[in-house]
VEXMIFI-672242 format. One line per 2 residues: for each residue z, x, y of N, C-alpha, C. Coordinates in steps of 0.2 Angstrom, whole numbers, plus 5000, padded with zeros to 4 digits. Last residue first. Layout:
BEGIN
Z:X:Y:Z:X:Y:Z:X:Y  ... .
END
This chain:
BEGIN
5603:5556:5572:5609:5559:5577:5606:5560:5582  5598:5539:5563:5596:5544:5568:5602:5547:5573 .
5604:5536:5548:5604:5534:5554:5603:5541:5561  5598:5535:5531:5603:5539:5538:5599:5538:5546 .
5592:5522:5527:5589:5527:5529:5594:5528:5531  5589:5506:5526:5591:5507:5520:5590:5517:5522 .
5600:5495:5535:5594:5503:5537:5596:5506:5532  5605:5480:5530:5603:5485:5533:5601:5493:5532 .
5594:5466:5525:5597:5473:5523:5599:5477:5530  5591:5447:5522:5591:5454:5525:5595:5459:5522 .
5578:5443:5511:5584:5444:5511:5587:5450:5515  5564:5433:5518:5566:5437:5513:5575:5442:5515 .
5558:5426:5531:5562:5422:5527:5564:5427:5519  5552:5435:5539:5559:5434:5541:5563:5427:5536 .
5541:5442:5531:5547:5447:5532:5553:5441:5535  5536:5427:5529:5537:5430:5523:5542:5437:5523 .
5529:5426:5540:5533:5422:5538:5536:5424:5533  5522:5440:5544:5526:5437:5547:5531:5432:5543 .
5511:5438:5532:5515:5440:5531:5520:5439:5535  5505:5422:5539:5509:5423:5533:5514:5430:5530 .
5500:5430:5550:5507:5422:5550:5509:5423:5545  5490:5435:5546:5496:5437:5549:5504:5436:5548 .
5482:5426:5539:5487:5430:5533:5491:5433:5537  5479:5418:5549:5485:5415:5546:5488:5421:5540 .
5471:5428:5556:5479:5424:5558:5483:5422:5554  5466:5438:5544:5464:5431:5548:5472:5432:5550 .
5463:5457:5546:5462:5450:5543:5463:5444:5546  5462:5465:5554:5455:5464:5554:5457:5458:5547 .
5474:5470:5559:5471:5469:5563:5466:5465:5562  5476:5478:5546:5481:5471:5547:5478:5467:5553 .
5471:5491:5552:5468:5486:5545:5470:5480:5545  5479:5497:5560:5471:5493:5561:5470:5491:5555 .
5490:5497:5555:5492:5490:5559:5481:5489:5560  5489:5507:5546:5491:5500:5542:5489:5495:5548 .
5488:5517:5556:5481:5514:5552:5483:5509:5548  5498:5517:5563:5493:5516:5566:5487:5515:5561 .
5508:5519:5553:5508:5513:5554:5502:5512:5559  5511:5536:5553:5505:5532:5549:5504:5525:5552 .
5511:5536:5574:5514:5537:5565:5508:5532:5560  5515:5518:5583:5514:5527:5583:5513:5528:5573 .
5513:5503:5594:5512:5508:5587:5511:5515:5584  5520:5504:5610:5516:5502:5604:5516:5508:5597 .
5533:5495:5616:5529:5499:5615:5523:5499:5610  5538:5481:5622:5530:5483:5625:5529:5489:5624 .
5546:5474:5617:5547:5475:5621:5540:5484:5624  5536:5469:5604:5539:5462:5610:5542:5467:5616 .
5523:5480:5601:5531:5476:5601:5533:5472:5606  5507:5480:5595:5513:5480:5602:5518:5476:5600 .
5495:5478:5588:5501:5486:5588:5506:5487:5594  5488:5468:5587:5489:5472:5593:5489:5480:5594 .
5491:5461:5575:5486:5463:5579:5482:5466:5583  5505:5465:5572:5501:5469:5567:5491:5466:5571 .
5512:5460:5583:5511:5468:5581:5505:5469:5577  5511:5445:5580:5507:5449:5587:5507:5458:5585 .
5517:5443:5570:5510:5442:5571:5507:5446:5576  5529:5446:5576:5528:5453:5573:5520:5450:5569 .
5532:5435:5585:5530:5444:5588:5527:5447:5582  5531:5426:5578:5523:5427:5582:5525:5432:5585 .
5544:5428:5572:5537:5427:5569:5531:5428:5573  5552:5438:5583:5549:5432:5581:5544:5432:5576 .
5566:5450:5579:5558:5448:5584:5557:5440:5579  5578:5453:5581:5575:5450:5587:5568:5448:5587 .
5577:5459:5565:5581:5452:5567:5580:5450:5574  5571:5470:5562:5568:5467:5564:5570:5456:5565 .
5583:5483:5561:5576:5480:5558:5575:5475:5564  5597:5484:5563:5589:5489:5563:5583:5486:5561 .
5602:5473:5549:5604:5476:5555:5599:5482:5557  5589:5460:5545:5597:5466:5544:5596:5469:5551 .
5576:5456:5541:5579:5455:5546:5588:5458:5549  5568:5471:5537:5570:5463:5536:5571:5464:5543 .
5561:5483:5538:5557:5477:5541:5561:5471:5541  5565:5497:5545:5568:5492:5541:5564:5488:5543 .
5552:5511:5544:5557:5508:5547:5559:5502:5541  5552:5528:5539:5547:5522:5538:5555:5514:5542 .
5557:5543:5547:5558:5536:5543:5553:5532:5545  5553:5562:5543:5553:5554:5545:5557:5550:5545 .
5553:5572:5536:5557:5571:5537:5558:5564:5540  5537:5575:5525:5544:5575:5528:5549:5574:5529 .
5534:5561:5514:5531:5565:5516:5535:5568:5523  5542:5549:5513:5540:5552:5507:5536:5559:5507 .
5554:5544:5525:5547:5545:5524:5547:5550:5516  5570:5537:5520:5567:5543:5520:5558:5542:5520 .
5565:5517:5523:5567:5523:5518:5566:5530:5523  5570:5499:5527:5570:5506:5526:5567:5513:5524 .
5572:5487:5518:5575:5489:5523:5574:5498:5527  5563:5484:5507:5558:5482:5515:5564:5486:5519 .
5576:5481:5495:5569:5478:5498:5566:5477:5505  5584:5484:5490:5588:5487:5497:5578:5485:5500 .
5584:5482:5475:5592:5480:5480:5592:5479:5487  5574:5487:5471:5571:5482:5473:5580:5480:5478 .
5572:5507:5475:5577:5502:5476:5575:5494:5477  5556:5510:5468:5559:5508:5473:5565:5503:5471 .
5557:5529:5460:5557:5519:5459:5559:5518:5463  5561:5541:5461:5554:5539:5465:5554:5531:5460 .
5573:5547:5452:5564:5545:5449:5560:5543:5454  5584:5542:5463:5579:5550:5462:5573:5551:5456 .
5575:5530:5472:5580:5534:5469:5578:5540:5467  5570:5525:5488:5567:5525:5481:5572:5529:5477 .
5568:5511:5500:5574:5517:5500:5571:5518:5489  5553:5504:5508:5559:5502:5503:5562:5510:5501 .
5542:5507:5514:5547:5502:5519:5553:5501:5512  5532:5510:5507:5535:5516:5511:5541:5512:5514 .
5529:5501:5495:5530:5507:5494:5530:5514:5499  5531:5487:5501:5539:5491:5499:5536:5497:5495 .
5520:5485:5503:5522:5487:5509:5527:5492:5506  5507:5481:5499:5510:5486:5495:5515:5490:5500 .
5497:5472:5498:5498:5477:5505:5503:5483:5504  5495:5466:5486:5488:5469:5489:5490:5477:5496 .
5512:5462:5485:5503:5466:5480:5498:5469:5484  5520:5460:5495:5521:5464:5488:5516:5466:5484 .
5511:5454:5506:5515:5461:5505:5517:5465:5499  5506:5444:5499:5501:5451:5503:5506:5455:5503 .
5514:5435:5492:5507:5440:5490:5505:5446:5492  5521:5434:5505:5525:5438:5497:5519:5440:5493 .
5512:5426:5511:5515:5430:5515:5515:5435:5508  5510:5415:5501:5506:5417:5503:5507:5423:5507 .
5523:5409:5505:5521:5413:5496:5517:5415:5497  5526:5406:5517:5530:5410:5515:5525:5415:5508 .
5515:5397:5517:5514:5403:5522:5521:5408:5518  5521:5387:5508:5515:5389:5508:5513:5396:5512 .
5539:5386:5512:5533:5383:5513:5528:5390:5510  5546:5381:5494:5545:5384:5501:5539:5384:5503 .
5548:5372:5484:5546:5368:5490:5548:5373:5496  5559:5380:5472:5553:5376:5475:5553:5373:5480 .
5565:5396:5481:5564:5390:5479:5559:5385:5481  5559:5413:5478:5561:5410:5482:5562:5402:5479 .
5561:5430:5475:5564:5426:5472:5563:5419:5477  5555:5445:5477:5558:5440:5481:5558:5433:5477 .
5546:5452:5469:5553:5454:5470:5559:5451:5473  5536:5445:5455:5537:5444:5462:5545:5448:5462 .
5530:5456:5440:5534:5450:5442:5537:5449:5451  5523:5464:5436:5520:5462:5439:5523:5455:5440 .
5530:5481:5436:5532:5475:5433:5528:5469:5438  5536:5497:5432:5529:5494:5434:5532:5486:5431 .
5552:5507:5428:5550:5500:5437:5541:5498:5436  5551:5511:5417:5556:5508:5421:5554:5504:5427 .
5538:5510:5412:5543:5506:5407:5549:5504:5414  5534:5520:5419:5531:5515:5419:5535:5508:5418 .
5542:5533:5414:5541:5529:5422:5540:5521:5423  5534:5532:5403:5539:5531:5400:5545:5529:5411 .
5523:5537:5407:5522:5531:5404:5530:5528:5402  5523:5550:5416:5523:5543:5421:5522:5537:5414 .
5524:5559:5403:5529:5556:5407:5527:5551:5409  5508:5562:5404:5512:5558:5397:5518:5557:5399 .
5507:5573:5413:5505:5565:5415:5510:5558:5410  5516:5584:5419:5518:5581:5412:5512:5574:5412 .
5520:5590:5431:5514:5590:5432:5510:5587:5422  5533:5587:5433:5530:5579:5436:5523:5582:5435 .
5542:5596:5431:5539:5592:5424:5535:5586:5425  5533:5609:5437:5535:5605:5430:5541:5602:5430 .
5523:5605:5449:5526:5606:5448:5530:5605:5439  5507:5601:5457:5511:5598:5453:5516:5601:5450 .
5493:5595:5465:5499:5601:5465:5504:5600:5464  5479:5586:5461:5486:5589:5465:5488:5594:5461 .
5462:5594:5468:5466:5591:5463:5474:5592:5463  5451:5588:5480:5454:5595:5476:5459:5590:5471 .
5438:5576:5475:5443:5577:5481:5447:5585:5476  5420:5580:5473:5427:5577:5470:5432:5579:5474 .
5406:5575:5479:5411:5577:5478:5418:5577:5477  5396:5561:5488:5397:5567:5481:5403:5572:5483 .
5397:5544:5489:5399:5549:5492:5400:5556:5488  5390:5531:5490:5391:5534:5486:5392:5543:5492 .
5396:5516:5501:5391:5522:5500:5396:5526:5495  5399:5499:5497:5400:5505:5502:5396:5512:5496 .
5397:5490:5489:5394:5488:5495:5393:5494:5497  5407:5491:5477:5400:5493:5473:5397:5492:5482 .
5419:5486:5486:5415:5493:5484:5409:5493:5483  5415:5472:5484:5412:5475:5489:5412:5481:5490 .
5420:5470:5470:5412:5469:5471:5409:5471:5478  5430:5473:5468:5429:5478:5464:5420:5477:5468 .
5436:5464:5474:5438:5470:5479:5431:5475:5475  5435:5456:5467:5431:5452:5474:5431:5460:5475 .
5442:5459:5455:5435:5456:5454:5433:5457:5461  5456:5457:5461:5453:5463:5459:5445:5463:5457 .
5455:5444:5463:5454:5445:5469:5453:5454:5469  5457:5441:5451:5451:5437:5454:5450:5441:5459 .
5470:5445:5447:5465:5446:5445:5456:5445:5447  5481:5444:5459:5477:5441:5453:5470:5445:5452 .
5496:5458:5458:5486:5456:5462:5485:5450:5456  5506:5466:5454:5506:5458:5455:5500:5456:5457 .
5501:5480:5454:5503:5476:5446:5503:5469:5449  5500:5484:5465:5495:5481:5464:5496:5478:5456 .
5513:5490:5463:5513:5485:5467:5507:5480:5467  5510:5501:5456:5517:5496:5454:5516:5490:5459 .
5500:5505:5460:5498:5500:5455:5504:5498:5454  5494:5517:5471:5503:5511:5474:5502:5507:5467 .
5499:5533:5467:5494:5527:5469:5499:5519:5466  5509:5539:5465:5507:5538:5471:5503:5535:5472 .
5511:5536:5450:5512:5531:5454:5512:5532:5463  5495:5544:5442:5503:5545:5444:5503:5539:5452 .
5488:5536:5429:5488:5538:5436:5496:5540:5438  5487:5542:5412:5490:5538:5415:5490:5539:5423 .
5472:5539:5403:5475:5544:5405:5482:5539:5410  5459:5535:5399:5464:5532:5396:5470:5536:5397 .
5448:5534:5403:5447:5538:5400:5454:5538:5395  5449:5525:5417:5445:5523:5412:5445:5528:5404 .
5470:5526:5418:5460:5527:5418:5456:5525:5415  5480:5514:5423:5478:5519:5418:5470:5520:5421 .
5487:5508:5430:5488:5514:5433:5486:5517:5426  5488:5493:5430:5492:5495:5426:5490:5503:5424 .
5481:5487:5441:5488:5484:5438:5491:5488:5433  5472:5499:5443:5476:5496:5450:5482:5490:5447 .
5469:5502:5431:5469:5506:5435:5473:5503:5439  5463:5489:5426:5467:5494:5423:5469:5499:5427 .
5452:5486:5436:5459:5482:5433:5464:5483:5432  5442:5495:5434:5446:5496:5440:5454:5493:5440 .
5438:5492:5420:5442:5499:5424:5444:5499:5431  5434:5480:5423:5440:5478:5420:5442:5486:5420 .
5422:5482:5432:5426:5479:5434:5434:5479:5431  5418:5498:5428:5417:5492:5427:5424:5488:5432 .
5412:5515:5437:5417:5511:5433:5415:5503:5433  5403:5524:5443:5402:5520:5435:5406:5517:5431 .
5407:5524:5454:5402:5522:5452:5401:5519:5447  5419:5532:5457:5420:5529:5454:5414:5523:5452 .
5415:5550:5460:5418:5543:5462:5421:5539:5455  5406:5559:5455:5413:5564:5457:5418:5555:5459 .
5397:5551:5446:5398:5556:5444:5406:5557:5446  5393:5541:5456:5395:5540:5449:5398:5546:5446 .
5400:5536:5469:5397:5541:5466:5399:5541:5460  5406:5525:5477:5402:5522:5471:5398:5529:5471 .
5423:5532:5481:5416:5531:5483:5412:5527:5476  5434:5538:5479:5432:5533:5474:5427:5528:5476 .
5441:5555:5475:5435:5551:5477:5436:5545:5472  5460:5553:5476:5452:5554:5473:5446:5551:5477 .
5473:5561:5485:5467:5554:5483:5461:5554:5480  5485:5573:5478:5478:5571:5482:5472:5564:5481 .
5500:5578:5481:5496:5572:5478:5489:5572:5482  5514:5589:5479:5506:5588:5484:5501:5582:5478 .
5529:5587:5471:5524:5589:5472:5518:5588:5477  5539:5579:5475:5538:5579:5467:5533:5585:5467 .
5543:5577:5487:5547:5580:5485:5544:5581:5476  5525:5577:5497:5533:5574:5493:5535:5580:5490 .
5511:5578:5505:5515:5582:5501:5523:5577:5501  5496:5573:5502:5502:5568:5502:5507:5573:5500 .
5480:5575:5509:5485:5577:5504:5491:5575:5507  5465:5569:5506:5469:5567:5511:5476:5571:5506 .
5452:5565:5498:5455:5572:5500:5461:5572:5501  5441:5555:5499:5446:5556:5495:5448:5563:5502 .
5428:5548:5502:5428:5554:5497:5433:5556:5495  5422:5534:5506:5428:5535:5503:5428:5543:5497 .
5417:5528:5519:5414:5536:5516:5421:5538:5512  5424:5522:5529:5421:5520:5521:5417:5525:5520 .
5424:5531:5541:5430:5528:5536:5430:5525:5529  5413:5531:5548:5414:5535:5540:5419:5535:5538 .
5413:5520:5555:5410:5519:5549:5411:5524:5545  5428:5527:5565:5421:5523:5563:5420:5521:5556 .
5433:5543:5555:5433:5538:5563:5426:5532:5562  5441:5554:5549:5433:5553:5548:5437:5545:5554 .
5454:5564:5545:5450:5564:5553:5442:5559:5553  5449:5561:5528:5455:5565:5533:5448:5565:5538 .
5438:5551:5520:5442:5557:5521:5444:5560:5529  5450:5538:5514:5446:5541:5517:5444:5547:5518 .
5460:5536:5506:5455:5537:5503:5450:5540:5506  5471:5532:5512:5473:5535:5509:5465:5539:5507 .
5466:5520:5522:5472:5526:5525:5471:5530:5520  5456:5513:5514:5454:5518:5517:5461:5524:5522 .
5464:5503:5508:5462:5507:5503:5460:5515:5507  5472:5490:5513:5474:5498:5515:5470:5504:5513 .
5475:5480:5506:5476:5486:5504:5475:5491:5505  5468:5471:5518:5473:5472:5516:5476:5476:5511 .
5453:5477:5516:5459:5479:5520:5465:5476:5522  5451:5474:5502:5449:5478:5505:5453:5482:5510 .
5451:5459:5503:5457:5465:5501:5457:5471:5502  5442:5458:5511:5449:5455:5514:5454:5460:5509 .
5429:5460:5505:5432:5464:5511:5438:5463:5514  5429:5451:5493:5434:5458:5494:5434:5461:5500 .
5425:5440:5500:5430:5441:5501:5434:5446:5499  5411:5445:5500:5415:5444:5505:5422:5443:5505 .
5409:5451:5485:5409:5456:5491:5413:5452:5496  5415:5442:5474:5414:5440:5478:5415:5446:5482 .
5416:5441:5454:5420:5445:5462:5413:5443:5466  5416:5435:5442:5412:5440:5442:5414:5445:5449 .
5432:5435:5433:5427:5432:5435:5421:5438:5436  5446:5440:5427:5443:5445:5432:5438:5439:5434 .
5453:5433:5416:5453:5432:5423:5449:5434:5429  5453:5441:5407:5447:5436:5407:5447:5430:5413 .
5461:5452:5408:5455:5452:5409:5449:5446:5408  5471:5443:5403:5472:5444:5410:5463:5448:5410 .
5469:5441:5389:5471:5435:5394:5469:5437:5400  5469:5453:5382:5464:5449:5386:5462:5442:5391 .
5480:5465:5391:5476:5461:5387:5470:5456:5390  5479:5481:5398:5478:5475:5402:5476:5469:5395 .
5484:5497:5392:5480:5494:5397:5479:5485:5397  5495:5508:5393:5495:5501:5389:5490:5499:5395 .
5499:5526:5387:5496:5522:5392:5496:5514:5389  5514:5530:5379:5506:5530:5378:5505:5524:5384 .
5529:5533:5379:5525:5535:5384:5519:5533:5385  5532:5528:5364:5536:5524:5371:5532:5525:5377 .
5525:5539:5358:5525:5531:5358:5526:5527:5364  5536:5549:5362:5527:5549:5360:5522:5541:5361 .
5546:5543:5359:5546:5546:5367:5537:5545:5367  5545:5545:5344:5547:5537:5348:5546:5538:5355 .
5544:5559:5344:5540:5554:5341:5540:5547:5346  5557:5564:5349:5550:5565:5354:5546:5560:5351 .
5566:5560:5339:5565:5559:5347:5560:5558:5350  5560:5565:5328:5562:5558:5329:5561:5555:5335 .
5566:5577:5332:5555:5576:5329:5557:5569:5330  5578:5577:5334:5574:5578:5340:5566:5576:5338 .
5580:5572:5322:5585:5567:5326:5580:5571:5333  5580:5583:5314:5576:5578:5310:5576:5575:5315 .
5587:5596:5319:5579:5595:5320:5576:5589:5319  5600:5588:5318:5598:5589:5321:5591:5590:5325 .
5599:5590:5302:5600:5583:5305:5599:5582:5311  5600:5605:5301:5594:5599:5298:5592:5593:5302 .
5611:5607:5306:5604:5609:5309:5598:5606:5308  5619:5601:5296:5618:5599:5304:5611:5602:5307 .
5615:5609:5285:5613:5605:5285:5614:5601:5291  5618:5621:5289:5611:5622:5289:5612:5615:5290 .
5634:5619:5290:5628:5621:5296:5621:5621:5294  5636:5619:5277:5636:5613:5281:5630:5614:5287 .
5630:5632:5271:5628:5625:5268:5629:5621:5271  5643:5637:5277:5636:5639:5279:5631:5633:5277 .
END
């Protein structure tokens, strides 16, 4: 008997120990100061490029708004997945129901390292694994053409969350496994300039591989099987292969898939259906040459094939 209690002992001592160090391991880490001393002041003109290369208003907007009241960023939009229903927050410059009275180095936090001003964890349906690689500067520029767009009242509803993804204090120990603000593509000195420049915008700002990459059962993107594919996140879909592997995108040209993302037209003349209709108008509205650069940058990265079950 005397043994037994003292396994039990040993036991309860080995799970308070657990959960302690889990306790730890989990806590939200916000941005040192190296990296916030990078932010600068920001530049409204040129965050309007980030602006839309990340895409902000596919997810932000709210639902059916058309034209200018696309930047009426009040949020709503709901994202059903296998973890739960996710909803975009207002992040209008409403100070109150938005994001008005956040700082430049709250926004930082947030978009590289998916914590709140209040110090809470974001859950990673907002893309920060990805905007984890952003420079800093260019969070600065994005942060400064917000403060440009309207304040819009009202709080988006709040998600729908199941146990144990409704845990926030989890996504930190998530965090540890896949946020990492390291390139995923590997290239060599002396590639050209439009390749690196391509890898920027995809992997940070445009945050492709988080529909176009196959995700495990935590939702981390397979970086193995990069850009090949996936199960859509929301239904039954597929998000398509973009390398250049088998399914993908090994017949087109750099100046076809230039041409796509201005157009929305494939080299064999159909055109763009599905969410990819509001990535492609967004892609529409930066320059040629960040076109180019993405372009350069899917047919020089490592091909795969369909990271997805193939169509019966």
């Amino acid at each position: 008997m005397r043994r037994l209690k003292k396994l039990v002992g040993a036991a309860l001592l080995l799970g308070a120990a657990g959960a302690v160090a889990g306790w730890f391991q989990s806590a939200p880490v916000r941005l040192d100061t190296e990296t916030l001393a990078q932010l600068g002041p920001g530049d409204a003109a040129r965050g309007k490029r980030v602006f839309k290369a990340g895409g902000c208003t596919s997810c932000h907007a709210k639902p059916g708004s058309q034209g200018d009241a696309r930047l009426q960023l009040a949020g709503g939009l709901e994202l059903k997945t296998p973890f739960g229903t996710f909803v975009p927050p207002n992040i209008s410059q409403d100070a109150k129901d938005g994001i008005g009275a956040w700082s430049v180095e709250d926004l930082a936090n947030a978009m590289m390292k998916g914590v709140s001003p209040s110090g809470e964890h974001f859950y990673p349906a907002f893309p920060y694994a990805s905007y984890a690689r952003m420079k800093p500067a260019d969070i600065a520029d994005l942060h400064a053409f917000l403060k440009t767009l309207p304040a819009v009242a009202g709080k988006a509803p709040p998600n729908s969350l199941g146990f144990p993804f409704n845990i926030r204090r989890g996504v930190g120990l998530w965090k540890r496994l896949y946020l990492s603000d390291k390139p995923v593509v590997s290239f060599p000195d002396g590639t050209p300039d439009p390749v690196m420049a391509g890898r920027y915008l995809v992997e940070g700002p445009g945050h492709c591989g988080e529909c176009h990459t196959p995700r495990d059962f935590a939702g981390g993107t397979r970086k193995s099987e990069w850009l090949s594919g996936a199960t859509a996140a929301e239904g039954s879909g597929i998000v398509p292969n973009i390398t250049s592997g088998e399914g993908g995108l090994s017949d087109w040209s750099e100046a076809d898939i230039a041409y796509f993302l201005e157009t929305g037209f494939t080299p064999d003349f159909d055109s763009v259906g599905g969410a990819m209709v509001d990535v492609q108008r967004n892609m529409a509205e930066l320059t040629p040459e960040d076109r180019a650069a993405i372009s350069a940058y899917l047919k020089a990265i490592p091909p795969h094939p369909n990271g997805y079950p193939a169509r019966k």
